[in-house]
C-alpha positions in Angstrom: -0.8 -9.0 -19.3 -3.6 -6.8 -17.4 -4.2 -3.3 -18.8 -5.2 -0.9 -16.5 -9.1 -0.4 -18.6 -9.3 -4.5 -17.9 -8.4 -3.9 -14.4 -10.9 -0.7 -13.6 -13.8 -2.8 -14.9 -12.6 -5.9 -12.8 -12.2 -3.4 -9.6 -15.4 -1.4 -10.2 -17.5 -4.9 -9.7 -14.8 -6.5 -7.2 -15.0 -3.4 -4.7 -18.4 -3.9 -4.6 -18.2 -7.1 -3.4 -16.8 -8.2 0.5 -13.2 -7.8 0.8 -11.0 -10.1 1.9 -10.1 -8.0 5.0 -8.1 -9.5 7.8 -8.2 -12.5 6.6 -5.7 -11.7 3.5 -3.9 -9.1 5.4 -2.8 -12.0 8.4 -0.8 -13.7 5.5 1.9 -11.2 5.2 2.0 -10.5 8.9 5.2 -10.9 11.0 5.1 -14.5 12.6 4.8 -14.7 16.0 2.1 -10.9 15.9 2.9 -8.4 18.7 0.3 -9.8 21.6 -2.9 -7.7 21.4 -2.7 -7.2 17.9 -5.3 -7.6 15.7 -5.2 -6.1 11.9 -9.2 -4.8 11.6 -8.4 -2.9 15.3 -9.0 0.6 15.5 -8.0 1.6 19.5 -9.1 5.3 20.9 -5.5 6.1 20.4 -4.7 5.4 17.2 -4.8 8.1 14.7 -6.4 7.7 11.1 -4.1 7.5 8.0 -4.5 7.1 4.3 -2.7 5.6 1.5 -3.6 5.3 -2.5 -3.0 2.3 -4.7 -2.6 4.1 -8.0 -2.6 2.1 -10.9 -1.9 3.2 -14.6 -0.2 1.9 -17.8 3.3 1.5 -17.9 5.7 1.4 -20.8 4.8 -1.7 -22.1 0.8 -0.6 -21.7 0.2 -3.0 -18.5 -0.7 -2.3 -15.0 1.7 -0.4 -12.5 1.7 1.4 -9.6 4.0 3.4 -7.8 5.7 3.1 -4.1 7.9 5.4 -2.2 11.5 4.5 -0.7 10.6 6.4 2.5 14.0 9.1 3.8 16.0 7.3 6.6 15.6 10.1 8.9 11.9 9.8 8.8 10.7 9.1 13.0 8.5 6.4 11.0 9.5 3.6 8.9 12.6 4.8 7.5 14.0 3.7 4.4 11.2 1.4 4.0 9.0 0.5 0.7 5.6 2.0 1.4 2.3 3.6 -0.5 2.3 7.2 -0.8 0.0 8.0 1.9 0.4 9.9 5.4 -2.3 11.3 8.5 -5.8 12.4 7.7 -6.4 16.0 8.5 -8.8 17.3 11.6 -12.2 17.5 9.2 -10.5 15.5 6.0 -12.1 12.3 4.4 -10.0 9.7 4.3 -10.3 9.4 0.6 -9.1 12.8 -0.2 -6.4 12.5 2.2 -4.6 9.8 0.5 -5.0 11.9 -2.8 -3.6 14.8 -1.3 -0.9 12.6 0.6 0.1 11.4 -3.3 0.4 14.8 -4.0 2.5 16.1 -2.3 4.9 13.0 -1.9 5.3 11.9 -5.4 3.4 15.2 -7.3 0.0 13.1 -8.1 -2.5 15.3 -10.0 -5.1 14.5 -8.2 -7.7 15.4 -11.5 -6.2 12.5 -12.9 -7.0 9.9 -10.5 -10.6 8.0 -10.5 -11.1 6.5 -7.1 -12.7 3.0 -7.5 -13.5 2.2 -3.5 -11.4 1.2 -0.4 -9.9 -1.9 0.9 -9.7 -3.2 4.4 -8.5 -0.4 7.0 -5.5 -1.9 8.9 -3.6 -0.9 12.3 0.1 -0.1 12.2 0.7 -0.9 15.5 4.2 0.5 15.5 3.0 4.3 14.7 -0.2 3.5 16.3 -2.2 4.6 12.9 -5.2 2.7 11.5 -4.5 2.9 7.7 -7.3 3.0 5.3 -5.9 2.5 1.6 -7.9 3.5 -1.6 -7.6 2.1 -5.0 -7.7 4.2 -8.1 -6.9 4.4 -11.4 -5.4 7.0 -14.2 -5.5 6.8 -18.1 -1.7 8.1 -18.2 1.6 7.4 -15.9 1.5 10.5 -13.8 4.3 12.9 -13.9 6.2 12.5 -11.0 7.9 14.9 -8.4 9.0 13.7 -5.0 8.9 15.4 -2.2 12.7 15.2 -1.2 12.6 15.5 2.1 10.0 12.5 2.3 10.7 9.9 -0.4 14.4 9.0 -1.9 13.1 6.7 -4.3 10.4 5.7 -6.8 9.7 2.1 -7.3 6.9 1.6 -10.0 5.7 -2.3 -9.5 3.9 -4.1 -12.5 1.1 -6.0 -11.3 1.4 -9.0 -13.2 4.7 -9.1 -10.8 2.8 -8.7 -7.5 0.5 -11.8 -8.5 3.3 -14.1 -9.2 3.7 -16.2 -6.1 7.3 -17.0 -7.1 8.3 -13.5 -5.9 7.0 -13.9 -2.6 9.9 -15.1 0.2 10.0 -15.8 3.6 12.8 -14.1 5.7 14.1 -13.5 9.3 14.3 -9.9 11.4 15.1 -9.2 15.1 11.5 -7.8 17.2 12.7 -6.7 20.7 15.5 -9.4 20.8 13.2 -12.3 19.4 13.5 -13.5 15.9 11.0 -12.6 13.9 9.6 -14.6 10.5 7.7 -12.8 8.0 6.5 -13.2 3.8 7.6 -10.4 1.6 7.0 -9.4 -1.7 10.4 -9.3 -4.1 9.6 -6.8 -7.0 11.2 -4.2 -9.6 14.3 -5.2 -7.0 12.7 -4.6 -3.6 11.4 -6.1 -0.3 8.1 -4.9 0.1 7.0 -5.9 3.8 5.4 -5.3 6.8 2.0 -2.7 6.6 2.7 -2.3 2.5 2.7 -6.2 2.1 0.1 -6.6 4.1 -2.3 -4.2 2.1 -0.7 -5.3 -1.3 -1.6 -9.0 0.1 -5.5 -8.4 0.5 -5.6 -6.5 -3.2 -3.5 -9.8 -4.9 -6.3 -11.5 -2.8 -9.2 -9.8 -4.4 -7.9 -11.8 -7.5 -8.6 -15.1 -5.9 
């Protein structure tokens, strides 16, 4: 079992290492990629995002984190597993975007939250948004709030559970009328794939 005090020192000295970048995040990529694609991309076009990787002790005193079940009538994504995170503001770092993004999806205090460094930034090609996700950690499980018109669900994922390769799986989808293989991550009873996996697949990686 990992504690979250075990995994801020582990991060502290990890983050300030290279990342495993692209390299990690091609692993949980949808199999054949869209042509032109390339994770680390970051096109005139594209608008910046951020996302948080919170972690903090659960009921059993190990490491969790929480992710959103996004509303089905959101224009992106929807009804998918993702981090809380959304679009930087004109002026905003990226950092304290994805702490205000937590706020007001899932009612993060953000006072609460130490910010240990990013990971890789990654393009979304399908919202055309390069996402740049930040880890942090809190002493105490937050007390949550979602925003109801953004997030249906809560799905708090130990991650003990995100490092176990036997709930990883392989599965099918139809991409513009071609069929589509991808990995996905099975926890706390979800499939956790596409941009989420692929993030969640270069922070398992940082454990390697």
């Amino acid at each position: 079992m990992v504690t979250p005090a075990d995994l801020e020192s582990f991060l502290r000295t990890r983050l300030s290492t290279p990342l495993p970048g692209p390299t990690a995040q091609l692993r949980f990529a949808p199999q054949p990629t869209r042509k032109g694609w390339e994770p680390h991309l970051t096109p005139d076009t594209a608008r910046d995002a951020a996302a948080l990787l919170l972690w903090y002790p659960g009921t059993d005193g190990s490491a969790h984190m929480p992710l959103t079940v996004r509303h089905d009538d959101l224009p992106h994504h929807p009804g998918q597993i993702s981090l809380p995170g959304g679009r930087v503001n004109p002026g905003e770092a990226p950092d304290q975007a994805a702490l205000r993004e937590a706020s007001e999806e899932i009612g993060l205090d953000p006072s609460g939250v130490r910010l240990l460094g990013p990971l890789s930034s990654l393009w979304v090609v399908v919202s055309n948004h390069v996402l740049r996700p930040y880890v942090g950690v809190s002493d105490r499980r937050p007390d949550f709030l979602l925003a109801p018109r953004e997030v249906s669900a809560l799905v708090e994922v130990p991650l003990d559970a995100l490092r176990d390769p036997a709930n990883v799986q392989w599965t099918e989808r139809i991409r513009d009328g071609l069929v589509v293989r991808y990995p996905q991550f099975h926890v706390a009873g979800h499939e956790v794939w596409g941009a989420t996996a692929m993030i969640l697949a270069e922070f398992v990686a940082l454990f390697d």
